[in-house]
C-alpha positions in Angstrom: 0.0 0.0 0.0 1.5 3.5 -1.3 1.9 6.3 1.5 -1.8 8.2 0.9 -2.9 4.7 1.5 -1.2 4.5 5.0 -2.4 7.8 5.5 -5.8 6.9 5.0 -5.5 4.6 7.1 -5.5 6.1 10.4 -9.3 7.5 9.3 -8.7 10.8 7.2 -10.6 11.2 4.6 -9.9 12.1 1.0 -10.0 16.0 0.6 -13.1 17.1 -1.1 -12.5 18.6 -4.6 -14.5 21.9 -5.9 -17.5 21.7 -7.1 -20.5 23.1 -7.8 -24.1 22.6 -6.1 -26.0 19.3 -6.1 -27.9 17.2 -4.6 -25.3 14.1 -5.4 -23.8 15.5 -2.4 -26.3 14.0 0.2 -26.6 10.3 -1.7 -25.1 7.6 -0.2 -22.3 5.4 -2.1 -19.9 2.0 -1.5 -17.0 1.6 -3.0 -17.0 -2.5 -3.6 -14.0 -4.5 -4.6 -13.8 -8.3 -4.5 -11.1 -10.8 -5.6 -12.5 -14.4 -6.4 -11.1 -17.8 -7.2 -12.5 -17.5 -10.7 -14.7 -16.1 -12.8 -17.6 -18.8 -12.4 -19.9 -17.2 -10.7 -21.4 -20.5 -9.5 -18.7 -22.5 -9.3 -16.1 -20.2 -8.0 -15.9 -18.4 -4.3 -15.1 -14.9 -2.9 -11.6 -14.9 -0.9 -11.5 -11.0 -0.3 -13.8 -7.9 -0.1 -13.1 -4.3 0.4 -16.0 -1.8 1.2 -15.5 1.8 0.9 -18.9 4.2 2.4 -18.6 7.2 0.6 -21.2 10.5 1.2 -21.4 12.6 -1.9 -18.4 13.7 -2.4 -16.6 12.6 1.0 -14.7 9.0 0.8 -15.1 7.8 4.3 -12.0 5.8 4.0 -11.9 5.5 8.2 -15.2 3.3 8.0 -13.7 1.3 5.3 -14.1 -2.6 5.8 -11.8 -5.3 4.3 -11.1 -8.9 4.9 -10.0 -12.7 3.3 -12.9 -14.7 3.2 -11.9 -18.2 3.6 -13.7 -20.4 0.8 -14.8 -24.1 0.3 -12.5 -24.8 -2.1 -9.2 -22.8 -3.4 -7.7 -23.3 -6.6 -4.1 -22.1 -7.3 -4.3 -21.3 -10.4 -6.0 -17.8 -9.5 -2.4 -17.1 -7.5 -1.4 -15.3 -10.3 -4.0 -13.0 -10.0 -4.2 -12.0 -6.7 -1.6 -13.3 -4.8 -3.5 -14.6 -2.4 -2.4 -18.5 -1.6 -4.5 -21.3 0.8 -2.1 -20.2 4.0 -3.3 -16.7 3.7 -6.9 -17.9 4.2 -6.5 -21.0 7.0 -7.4 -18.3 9.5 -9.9 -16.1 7.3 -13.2 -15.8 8.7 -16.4 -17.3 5.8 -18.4 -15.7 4.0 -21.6 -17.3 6.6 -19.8 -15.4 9.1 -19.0 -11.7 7.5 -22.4 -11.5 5.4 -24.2 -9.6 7.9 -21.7 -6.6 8.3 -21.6 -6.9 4.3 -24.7 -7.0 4.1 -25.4 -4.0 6.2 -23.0 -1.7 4.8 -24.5 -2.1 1.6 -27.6 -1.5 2.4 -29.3 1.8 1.5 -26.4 2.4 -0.3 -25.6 2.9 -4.1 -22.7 0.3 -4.7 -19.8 1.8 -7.2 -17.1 -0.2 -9.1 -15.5 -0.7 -11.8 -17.5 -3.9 -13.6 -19.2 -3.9 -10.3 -21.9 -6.2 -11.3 -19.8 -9.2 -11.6 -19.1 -8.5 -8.0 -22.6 -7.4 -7.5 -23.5 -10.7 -8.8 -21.2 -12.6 -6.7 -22.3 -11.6 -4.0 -26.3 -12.6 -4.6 -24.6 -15.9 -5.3 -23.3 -16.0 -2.1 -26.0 -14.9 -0.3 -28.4 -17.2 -2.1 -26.7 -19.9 -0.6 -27.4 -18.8 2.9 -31.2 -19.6 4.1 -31.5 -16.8 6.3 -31.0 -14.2 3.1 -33.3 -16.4 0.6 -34.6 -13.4 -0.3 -33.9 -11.6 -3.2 -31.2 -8.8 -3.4 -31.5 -5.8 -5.0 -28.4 -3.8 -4.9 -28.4 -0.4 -6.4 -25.4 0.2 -8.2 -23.4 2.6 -10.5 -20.2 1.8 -13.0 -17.3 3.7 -13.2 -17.0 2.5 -16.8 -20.3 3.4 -17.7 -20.0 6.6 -16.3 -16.8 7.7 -17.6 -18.4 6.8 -21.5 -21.5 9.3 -21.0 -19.4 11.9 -19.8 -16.9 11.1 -23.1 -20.1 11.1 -25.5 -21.9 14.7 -23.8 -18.7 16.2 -24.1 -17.8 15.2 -27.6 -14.9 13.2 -27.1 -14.5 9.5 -28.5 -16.2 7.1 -26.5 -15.7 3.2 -26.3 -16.7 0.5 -24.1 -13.1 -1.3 -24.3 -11.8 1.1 -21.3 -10.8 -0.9 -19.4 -9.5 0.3 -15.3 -5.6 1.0 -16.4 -7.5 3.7 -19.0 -9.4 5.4 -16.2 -6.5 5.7 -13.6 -4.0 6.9 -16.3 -7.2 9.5 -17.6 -7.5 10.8 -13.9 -4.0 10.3 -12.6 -4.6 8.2 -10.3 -1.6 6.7 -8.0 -2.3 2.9 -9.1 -1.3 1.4 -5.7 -1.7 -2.7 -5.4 -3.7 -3.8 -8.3 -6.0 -6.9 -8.0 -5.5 -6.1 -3.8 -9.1 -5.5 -3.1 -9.1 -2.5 -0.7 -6.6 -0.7 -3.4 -8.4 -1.2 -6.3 -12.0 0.0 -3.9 -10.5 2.8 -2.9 -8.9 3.8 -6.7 -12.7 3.0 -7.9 -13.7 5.7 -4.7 -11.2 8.1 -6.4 -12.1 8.3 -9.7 -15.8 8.1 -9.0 -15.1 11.1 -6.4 -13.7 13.2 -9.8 -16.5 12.4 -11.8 -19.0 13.1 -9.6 -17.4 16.5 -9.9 -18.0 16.6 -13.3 -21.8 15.3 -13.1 -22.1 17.7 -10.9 -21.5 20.9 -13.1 -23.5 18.9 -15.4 -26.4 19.1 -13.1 -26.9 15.6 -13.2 -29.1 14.3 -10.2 -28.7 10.9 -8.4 -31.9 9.2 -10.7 -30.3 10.6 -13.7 -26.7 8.8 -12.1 -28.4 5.8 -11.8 -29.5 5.7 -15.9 -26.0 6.8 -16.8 -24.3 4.3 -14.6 -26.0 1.1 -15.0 -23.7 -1.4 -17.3 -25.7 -2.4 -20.5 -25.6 -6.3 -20.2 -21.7 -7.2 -19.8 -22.6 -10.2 -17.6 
C-alpha cells in the first residue's frame, strides 16, 4: 500500500474537490471491490472484499471494511492474479460469518465499481446460498466504466466500451497502488468516481439521472 494509502488509514478522509451545487452531495455510495477464485460465478468463491462508504463527495476511508474470506474450495491457479495462496486464508473468517456486516454496509447504499456487477452478482450468489437471506437482493449500483463513457459522448470526445480500469487511472492520474488487492483497487474505484462526480455535478446531473448513466448495459 503506497503512502496516501497509510495515511488513510489512520481515518482521514480524502479532501473534497470543488464543485459546484447538487444534490449528489447527500446520496449515499460503497466503493465495492472483490477478488474471487474464478470467474464462475457458480462455481467459484469470494476470498476478499473491500468496502468503501462514501457520502457525496466525501470518501469515508476510516469506516472502510476489508477482509479474506476463507472459501470451500481454493484453486491455485487464480495465484497469479491475486496473490492470495491457501495459508493466507486458514485463519480467514467465511463468507456465513462476515455477510451480515456486508450486508449492512451495503444496504441503503448505491454500490460503485468498476464492472461492479460481476461482484454485485457474486455476491447474490453467495447470499443465495445462505437460508436466512433467501430473499432476493436488490443492490443499487453505479459503473465507473459506464460513467466515464456518457461523460466522453456529452462532451464530444470518442467514446468506447473497451476502457478498461488501467484507461481510467491513467485518464484521472490516479496513483495505481496494489492492483488486483481488493481494498486498493475500492478505494482507486472511490477516487475516480469522487472526480466524476465533480464533473456530473457541473452537469447538473441528479442521483436518478446517475443511476440511468451508470448502469452497465448487459456485460454479464
Amino acid at each position: 500500500m503506497d503512502e496516501e494509502h497509510a495515511r488513510l488509514r489512520v481515518g482521514k478522509s480524502e479532501p473534497t474537490e470543488s464543485r459546484a451545487g447538487s444534490n449528489l452531495e447527500n446520496a449515499n455510495f460503497a466503493a465495492l471491490d472483490l477478488e474471487t477464485t474464478g470467474l464462475d460465478i457458480k462455481g467459484d468463491e469470494i476470498i476478499s472484499i473491500a468496502i468503501i462508504p462514501m457520502t457525496g463527495f466525501q470518501i469515508h476511508f476510516g469506516r472502510s471494511f476489508y477482509s479474506l474470506i476463507k472459501p470451500i474450495k481454493f484453486y491455485d491457479r487464480s495465484i497469479k492474479i491475486h496473490g492470495i495462496c491457501p495459508g493466507d486464508l486458514k485463519q480467514a473468517p467465511t463468507f456465513v460469518e462476515l455477510c451480515e456486516r456486508i450486508l449492512g454496509m451495503l444496504m441503503d447504499r448505491i454500490i460503485v465499481g468498476f464492472n461492479v456487477i460481476f461482484d454485485i452478482a457474486f455476491l447474490k450468489e453467495h447470499f443465495k446460498k445462505i437460508v436466512t437471506h433467501h430473499r432476493k437482493l436488490d443492490f443499487k449500483y453505479v459503473d465507473i466504466k459506464e460513467i466515464e463513457v456518457w461523460i466522453l459522448q456529452r462532451t464530444g470526445r470518442p467514446a468506447t466500451y473497451s476502457l478498461n480500469f488501467l484507461d481510467l487511472i491513467e485518464n484521472y492520474q490516479i496513483e495505481r497502488g496494489s492492483m488486483h488487492n481488493a481494498l486498493s483497487d475500492a478505494y482507486i474505484a472511490a477516487r475516480i468516481f469522487q472526480k466524476q462526480l465533480n464533473i456530473l455535478s457541473e452537469l447538473k446531473i441528479g442521483p436518478h439521472d446517475l443511476s440511468r448513466i451508470g448502469t452497465m448495459r448487459g456485460i454479464f
